[in-house]
C-alpha positions as CSV (number, residue, x, y, z in Angstrom):
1,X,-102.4,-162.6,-57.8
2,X,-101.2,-160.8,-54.9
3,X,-99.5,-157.6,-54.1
4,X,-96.7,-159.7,-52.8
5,X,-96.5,-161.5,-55.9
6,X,-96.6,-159.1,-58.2
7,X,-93.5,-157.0,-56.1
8,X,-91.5,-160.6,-56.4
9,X,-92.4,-161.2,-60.2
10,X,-91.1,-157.5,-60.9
11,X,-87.8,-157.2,-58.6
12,X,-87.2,-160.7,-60.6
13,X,-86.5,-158.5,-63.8
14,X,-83.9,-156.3,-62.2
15,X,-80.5,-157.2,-61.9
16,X,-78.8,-157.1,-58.0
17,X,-77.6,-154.1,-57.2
18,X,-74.4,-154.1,-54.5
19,X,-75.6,-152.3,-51.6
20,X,-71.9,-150.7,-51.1
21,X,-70.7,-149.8,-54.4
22,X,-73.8,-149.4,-56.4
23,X,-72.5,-151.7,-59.2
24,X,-75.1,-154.1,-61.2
25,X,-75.1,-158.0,-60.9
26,X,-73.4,-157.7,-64.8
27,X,-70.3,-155.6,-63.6
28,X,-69.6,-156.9,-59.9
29,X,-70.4,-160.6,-60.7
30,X,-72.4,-163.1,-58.7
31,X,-73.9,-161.2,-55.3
32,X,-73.6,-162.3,-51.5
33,X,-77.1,-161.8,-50.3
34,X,-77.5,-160.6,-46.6
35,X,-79.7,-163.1,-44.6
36,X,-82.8,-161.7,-42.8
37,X,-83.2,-159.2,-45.6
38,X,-83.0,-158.6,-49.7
39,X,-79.6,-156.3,-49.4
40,X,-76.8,-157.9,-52.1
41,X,-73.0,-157.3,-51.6
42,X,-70.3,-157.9,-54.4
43,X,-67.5,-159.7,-53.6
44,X,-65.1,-157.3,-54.3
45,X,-66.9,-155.2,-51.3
46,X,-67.0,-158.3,-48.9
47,X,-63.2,-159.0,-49.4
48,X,-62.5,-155.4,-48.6
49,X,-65.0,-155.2,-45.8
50,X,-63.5,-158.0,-44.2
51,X,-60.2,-156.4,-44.6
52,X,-60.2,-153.6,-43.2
53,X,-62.1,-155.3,-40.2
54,X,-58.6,-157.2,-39.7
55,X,-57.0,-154.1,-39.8
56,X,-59.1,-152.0,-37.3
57,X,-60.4,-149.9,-40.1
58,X,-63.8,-149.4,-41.3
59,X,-64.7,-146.6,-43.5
60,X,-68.6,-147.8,-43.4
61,X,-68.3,-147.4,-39.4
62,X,-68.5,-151.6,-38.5
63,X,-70.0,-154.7,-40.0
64,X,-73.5,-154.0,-38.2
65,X,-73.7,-150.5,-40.0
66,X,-73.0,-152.4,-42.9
67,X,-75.7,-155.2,-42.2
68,X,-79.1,-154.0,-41.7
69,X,-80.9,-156.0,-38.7
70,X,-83.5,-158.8,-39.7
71,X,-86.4,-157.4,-38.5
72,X,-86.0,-154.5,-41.4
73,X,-88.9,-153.5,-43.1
74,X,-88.0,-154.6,-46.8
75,X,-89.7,-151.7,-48.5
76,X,-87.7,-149.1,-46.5
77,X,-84.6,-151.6,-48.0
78,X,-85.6,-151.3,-51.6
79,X,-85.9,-147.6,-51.7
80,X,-82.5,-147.5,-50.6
81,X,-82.0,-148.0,-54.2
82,X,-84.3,-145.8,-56.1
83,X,-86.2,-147.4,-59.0
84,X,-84.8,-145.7,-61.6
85,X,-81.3,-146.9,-61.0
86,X,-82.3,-150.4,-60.7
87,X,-81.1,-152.0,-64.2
88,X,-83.4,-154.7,-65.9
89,X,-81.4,-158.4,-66.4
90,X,-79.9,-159.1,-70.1
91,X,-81.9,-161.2,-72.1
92,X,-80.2,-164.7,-72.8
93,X,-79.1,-165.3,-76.7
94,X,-82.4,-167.0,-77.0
95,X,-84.8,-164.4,-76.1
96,X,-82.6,-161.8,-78.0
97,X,-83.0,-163.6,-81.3
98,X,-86.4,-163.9,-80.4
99,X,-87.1,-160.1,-79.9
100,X,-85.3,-159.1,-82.7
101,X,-87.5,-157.1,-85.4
102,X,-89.6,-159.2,-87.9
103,X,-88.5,-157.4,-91.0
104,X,-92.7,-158.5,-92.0
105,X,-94.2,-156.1,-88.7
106,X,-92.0,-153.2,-89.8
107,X,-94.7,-150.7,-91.4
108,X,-93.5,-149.7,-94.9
109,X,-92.7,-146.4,-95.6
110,X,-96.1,-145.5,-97.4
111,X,-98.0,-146.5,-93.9
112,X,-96.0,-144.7,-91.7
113,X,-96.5,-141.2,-93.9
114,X,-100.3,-142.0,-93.8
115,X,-100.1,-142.5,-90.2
116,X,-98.0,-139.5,-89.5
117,X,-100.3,-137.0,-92.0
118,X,-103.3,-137.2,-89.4
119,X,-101.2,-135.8,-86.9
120,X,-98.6,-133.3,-88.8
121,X,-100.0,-131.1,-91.9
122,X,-98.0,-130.5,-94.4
123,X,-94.1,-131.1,-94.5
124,X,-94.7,-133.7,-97.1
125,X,-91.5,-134.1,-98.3
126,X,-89.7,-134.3,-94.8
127,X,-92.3,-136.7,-93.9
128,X,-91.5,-138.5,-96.9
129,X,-87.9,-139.0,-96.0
130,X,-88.0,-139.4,-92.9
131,X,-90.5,-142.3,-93.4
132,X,-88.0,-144.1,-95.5
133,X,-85.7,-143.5,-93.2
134,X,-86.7,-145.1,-90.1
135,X,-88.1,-147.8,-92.0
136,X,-84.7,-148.7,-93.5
137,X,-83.0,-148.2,-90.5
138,X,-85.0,-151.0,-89.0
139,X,-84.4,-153.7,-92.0
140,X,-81.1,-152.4,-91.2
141,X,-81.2,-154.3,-87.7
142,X,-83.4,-157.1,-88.7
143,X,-81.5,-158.0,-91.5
144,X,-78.0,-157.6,-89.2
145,X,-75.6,-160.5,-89.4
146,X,-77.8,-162.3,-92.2
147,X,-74.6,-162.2,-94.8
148,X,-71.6,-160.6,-95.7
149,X,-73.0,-157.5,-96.6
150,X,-73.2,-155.0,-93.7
151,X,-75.5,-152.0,-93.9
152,X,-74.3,-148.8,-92.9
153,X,-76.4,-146.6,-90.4
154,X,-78.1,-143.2,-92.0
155,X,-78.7,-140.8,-89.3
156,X,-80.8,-137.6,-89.9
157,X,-80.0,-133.8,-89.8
158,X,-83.0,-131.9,-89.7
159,X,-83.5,-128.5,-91.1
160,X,-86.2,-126.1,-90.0
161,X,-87.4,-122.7,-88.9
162,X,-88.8,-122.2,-85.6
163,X,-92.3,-123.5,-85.2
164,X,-92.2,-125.7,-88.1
165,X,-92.9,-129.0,-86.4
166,X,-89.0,-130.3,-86.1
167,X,-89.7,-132.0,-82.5
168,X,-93.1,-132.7,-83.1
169,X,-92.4,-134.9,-85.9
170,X,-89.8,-137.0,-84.2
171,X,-91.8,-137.4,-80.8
172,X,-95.5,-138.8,-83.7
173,X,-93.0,-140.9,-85.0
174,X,-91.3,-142.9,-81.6
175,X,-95.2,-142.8,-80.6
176,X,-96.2,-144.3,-84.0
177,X,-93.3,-146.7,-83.9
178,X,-93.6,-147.6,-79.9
179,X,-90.4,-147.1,-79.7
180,X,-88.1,-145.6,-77.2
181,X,-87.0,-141.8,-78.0
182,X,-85.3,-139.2,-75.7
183,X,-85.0,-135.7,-76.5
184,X,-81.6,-134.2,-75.7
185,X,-80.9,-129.6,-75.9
186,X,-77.4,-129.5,-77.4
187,X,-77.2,-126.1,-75.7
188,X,-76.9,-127.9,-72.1
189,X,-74.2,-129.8,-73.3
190,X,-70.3,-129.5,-73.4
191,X,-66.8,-131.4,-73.4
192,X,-66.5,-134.0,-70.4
193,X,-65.2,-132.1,-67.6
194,X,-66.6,-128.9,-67.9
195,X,-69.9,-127.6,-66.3
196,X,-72.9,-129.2,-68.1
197,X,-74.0,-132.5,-69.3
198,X,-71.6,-134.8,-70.4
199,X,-72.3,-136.5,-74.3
200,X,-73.0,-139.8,-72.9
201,X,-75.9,-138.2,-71.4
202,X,-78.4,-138.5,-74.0
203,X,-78.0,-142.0,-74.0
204,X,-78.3,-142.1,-70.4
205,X,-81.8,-140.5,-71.4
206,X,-82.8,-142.9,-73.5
207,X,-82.2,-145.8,-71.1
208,X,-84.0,-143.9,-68.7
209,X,-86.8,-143.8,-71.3
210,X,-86.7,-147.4,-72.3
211,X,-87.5,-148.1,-68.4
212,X,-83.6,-149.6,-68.1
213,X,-83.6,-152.1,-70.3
214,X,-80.5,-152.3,-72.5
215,X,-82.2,-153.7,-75.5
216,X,-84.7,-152.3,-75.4
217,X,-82.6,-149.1,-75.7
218,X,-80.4,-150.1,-78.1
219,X,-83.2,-150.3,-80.8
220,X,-84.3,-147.2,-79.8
221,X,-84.5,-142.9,-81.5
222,X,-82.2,-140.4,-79.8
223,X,-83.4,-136.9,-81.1
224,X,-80.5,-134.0,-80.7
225,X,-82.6,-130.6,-80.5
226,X,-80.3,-126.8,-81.5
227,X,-78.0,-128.9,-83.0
228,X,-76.7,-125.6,-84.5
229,X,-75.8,-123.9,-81.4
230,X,-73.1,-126.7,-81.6
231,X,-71.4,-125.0,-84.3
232,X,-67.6,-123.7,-84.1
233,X,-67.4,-120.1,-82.5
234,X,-65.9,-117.6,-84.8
235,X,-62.9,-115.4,-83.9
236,X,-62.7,-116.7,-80.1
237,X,-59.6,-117.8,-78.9
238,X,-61.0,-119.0,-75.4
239,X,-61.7,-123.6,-75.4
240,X,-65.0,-124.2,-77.1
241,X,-65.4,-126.7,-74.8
242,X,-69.9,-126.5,-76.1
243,X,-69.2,-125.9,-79.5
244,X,-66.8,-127.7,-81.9
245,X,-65.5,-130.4,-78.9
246,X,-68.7,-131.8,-78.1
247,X,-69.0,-132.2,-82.3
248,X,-66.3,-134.1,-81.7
249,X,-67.6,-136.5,-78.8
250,X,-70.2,-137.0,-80.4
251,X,-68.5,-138.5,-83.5
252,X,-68.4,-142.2,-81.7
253,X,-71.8,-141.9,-80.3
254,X,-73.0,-141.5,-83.6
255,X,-70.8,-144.3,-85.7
256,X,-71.9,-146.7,-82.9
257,X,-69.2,-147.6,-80.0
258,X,-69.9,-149.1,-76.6
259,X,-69.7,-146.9,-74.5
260,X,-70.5,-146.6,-70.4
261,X,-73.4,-144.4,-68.8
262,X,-74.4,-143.6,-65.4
263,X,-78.3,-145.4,-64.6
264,X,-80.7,-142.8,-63.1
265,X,-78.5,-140.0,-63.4
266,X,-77.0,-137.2,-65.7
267,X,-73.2,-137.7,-64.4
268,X,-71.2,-140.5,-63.4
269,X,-70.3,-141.0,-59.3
270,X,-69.1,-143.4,-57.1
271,X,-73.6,-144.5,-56.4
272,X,-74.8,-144.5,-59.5
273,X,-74.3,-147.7,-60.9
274,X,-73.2,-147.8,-64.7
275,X,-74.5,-149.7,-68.0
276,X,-72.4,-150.5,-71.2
277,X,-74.9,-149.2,-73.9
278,X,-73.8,-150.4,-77.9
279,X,-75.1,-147.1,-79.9
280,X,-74.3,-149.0,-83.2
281,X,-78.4,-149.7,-83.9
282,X,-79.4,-146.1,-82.3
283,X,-80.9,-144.2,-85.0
284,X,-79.6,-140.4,-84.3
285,X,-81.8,-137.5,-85.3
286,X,-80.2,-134.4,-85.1
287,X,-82.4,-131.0,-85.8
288,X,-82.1,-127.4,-85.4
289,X,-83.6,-124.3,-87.2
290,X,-79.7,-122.9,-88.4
291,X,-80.5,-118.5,-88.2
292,X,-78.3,-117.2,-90.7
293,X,-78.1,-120.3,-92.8
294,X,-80.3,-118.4,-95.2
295,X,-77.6,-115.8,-96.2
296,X,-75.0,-118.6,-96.6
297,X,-76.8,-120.5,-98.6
298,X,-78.0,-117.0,-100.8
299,X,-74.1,-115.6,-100.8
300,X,-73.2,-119.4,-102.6
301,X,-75.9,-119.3,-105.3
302,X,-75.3,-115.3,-106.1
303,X,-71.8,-116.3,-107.5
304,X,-72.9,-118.8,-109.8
305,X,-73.7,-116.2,-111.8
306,X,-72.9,-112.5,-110.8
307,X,-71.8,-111.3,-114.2
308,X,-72.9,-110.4,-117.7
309,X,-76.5,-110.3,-119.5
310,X,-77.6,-113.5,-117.8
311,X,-76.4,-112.5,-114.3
312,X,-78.9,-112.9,-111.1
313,X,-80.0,-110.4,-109.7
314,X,-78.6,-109.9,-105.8
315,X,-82.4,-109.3,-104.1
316,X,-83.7,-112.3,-106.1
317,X,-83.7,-115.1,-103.8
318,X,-84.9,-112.4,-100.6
319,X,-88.5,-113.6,-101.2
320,X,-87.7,-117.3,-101.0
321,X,-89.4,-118.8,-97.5
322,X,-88.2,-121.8,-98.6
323,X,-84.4,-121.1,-99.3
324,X,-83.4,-123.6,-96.8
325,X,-84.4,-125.9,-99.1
326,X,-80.9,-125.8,-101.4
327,X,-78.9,-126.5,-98.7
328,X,-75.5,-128.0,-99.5
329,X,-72.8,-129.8,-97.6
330,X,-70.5,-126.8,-97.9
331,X,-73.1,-124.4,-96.8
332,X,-73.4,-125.8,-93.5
333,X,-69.0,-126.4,-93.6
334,X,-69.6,-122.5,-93.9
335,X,-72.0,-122.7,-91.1
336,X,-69.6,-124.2,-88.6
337,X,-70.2,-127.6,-88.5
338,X,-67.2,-130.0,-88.9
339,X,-66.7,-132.4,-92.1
340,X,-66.3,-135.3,-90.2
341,X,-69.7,-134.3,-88.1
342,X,-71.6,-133.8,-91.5
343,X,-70.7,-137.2,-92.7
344,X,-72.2,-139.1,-90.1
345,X,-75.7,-137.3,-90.8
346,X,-75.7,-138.8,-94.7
347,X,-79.3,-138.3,-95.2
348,X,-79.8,-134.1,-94.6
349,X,-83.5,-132.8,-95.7
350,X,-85.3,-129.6,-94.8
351,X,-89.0,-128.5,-93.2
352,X,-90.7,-126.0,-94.8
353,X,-91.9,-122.2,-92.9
354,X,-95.6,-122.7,-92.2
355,X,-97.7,-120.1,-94.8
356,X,-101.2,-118.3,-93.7
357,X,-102.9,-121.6,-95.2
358,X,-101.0,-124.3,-93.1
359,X,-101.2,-122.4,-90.1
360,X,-105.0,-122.9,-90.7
361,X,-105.3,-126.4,-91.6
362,X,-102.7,-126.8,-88.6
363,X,-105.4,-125.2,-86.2
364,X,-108.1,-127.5,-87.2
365,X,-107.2,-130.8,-89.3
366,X,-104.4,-132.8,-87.2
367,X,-106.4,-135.1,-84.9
368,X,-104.7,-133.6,-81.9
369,X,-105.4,-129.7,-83.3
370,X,-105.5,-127.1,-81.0
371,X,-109.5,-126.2,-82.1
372,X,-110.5,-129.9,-81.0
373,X,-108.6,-129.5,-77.4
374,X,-110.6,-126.2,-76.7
375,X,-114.3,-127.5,-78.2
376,X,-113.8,-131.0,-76.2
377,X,-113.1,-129.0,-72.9
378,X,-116.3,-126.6,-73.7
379,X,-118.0,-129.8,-74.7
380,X,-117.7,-130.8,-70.9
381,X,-119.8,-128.1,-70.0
382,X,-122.4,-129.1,-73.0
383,X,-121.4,-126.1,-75.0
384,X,-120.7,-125.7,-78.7
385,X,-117.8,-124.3,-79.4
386,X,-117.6,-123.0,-83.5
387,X,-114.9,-120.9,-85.7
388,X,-115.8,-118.8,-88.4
389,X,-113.0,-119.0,-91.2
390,X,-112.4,-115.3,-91.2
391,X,-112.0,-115.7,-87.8
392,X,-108.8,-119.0,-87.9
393,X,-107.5,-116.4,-91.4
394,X,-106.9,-113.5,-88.7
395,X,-105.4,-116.1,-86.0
396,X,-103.0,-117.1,-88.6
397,X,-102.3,-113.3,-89.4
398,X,-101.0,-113.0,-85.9
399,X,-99.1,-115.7,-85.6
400,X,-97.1,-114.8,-89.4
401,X,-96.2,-111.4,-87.7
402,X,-94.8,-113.2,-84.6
403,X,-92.4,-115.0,-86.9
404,X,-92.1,-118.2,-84.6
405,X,-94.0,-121.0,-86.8
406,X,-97.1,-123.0,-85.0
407,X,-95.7,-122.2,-81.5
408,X,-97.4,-118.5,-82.0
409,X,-100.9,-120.3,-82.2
410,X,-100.9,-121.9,-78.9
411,X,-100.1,-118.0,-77.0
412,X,-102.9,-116.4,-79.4
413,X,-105.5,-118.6,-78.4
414,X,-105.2,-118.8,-75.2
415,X,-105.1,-114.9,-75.1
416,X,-108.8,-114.7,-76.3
417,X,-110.0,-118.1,-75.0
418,X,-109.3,-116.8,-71.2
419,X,-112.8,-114.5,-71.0
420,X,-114.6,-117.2,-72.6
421,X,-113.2,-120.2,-70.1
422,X,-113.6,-118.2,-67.3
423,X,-117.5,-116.6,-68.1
424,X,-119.2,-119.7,-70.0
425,X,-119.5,-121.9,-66.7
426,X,-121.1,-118.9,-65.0
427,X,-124.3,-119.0,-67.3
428,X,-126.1,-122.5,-67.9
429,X,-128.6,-121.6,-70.4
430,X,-125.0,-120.9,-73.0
431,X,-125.7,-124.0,-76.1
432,X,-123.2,-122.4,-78.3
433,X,-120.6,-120.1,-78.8
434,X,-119.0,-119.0,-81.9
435,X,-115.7,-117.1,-81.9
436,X,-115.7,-114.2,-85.1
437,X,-113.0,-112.0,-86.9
438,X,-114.0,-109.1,-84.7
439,X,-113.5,-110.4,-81.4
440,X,-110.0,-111.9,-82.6
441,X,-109.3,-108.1,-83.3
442,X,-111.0,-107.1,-80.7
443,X,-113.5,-104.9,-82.5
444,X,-116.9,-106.7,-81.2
445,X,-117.5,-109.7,-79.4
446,X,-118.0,-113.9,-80.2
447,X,-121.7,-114.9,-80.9
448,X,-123.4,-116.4,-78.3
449,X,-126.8,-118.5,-78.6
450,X,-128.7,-120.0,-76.0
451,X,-130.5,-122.9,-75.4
452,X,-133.5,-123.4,-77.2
């Protein structure tokens, strides 16, 4: 098959864009294409084209500006609308029904944990519901309009400290799933009309992500990162206008409404053409690691019992790494999230903060580890790369007194992997290389043997 062909059979999947306004073939209605060249012009644009030629007024200059000439090269025409605000045609009823999900090719709950514990140590209970999660969230879609009964969508809140593996887990699991996800910063965004991104933006994202295809992005994970810097701002009488408003907007997005957003681009404007988007099968996943949460959660437990023999102690639950894990609904209330925001997150678990042991088994077991990335790029140059265990125990050290999760191990590594990167090419006869304790702690050096 041809170049040529190939172009045709792909611009056949797009809808027609209106050269003037920027509107797709599903808003503007049937297009007026422009002989000598593939240029499409709504009707709407036309009529008033034709108008204001009657009245002596052209605000596109005149009809030829308008029209480009028929010897126009037709690749310079199509990037006149960039590909990423070209929107894919709607599937007829037929084909819909047909790409619906087979409730039989969704993997059970049990498959997806397996699949995600090669990638992700630990977490076993967060991988656990989050596993059942998705997988009834898409029943929930194939099973859609079956009877009477309609099942209500359970999006996620996610509760972690820094490091421990919140994104991660949601970007394995649209991978896993082959499904579309887009990651959205809650700190970038704020109430519509104020500097920022609008809310309808991080479904904007997500069509971007599903290549601008409308079902395709309707079945698709939308993962909210610092969902907690969205909380309401104490003693402030200024607007909150990133705070407790955009909780607000995003009530609808996350009880499912149809709602408009701009193709290609973060805001809407008069040349970006728009796309109605359902969010009422979007699965939401909201995450954030929630400082201060601790101290909420330890003020609430402490007055269950503050008095007589039996009363807790105040420093008992100081020690507790895991404290996040009895997190309430009125802890978070305290936190400054709204009621009606919390119950549209039903299903509300917690990660756990990575110990000396997982830091270890997260260096070396996931099948993506950070040991395996390093010993495949030595492995290039046909050296061994090796680890002693006393020498990924004092790499974990580090990264505990760091205090940011997994994220430390990346920075320590590369620290002491530099010298060693930039010296093993220089010598050929290098077979193996074996990084120790000591040269972590810089006390003495890696062991290097050579090539028998």
């Amino acid at each position: 098959m041809s170049d040529t062909t190939n172009k045709d059979t792909n611009q056949e999947e797009y809808q027609n864009i209106c050269y003037i306004c920027r509107r797709p073939e599903s808003k503007a209605g049937k297009m007026i294409k422009i002989p000598g060249a593939d240029i499409c012009v709504c009707n709407d644009c036309m009529q008033r084209t034709f108008d204001q030629m009657g009245n002596g007024t052209l605000p596109y200059g005149n009809m030829m500006t308008m029209i480009p000439p028929t010897n126009i090269n037709m690749d310079d025409v199509l990037n006149k609308i960039p590909q990423r605000q070209r929107v894919k045609k709607k599937k007829s009823e037929k084909e819909v029904k047909q790409a619906v999900f087979d409730i039989k090719s969704i993997p059970a709950p049990h498959k997806i944990n397996a699949q995600l514990n090669e990638f992700i140590v630990g977490q076993d209970y967060a991988k656990k519901v989050i596993s059942v999660g998705v997988y009834n969230h898409y029943k929930r879609i194939a099973a859609d309009n079956m009877d009477d009964i309609e099942i209500e969508k359970s999006n996620m809140l996610m509760i972690g400290p820094t490091g421990s593996g919140k994104t991660y887990l949601v970007k394995t699991l649209a991978k896993l799933l082959d499904v579309p996800l887009a990651i959205a910063d809650a700190t970038s965004l704020t109430e519509a009309g104020y500097i920022g991104d609008d809310i309808e933006s991080v479904v904007s994202k997500l069509l971007a992500a599903a290549d601008n295809d409308v079902e395709k992005a309707e079945r698709g994970i939308i993962f909210i990162d610092e969902i907690d810097k969205l909380a309401k701002k104490r003693n402030t009488t200024n607007r909150d206008v990133s705070g407790e408003s955009v909780q607000q907007g995003l009530l609808k997005l996350l009880e499912g409404a149809q709602i408009e957003v701009p193709v290609g681009a973060n805001s809407k404007n008069a040349m970006v053409p728009l796309e109605t988007i359902n969010t009422k099968n979007i699965l939401f996943i909201c995450g954030g690691a929630f400082p201060d949460l601790e101290s909420i959660i330890k003020e609430r437990l402490n007055k269950k019992s503050s008095m007589g023999f039996q009363a807790d102690l105040k420093d008992k639950y100081n020690n507790d790494k895991n404290l996040l894990r009895q997190v309430e609904v009125e802890d978070l209330r305290a936190f400054g999230m709204i009621p009606e925001f919390i119950g549209r997150l039903p299903i509300i678990f917690t990660l756990d903060a990575l110990d000396k042991d997982m830091l270890v088994k997260v260096l070396k077991e996931p099948r993506n580890a950070i040991l395996k990335q390093y010993q495949k790029l030595l492995a290039l140059d046909e050296v061994d790369l090796r680890f002693d265990e006393e020498a990924l125990e004092a790499i974990a050290e580090k990264a505990l007194k760091k205090d940011t999760g997994a994220r430390a191990l990346r920075a320590i590594i590369e620290e002491f992997m530099l010298d060693i990167m930039y010296e093993i090419p220089k010598d050929d006869s290098i077979g193996r290389v074996t990084i120790t304790r000591d040269y972590i702690e810089k006390t003495g050096g890696p062991r290097i043997e050579m090539r028998s």
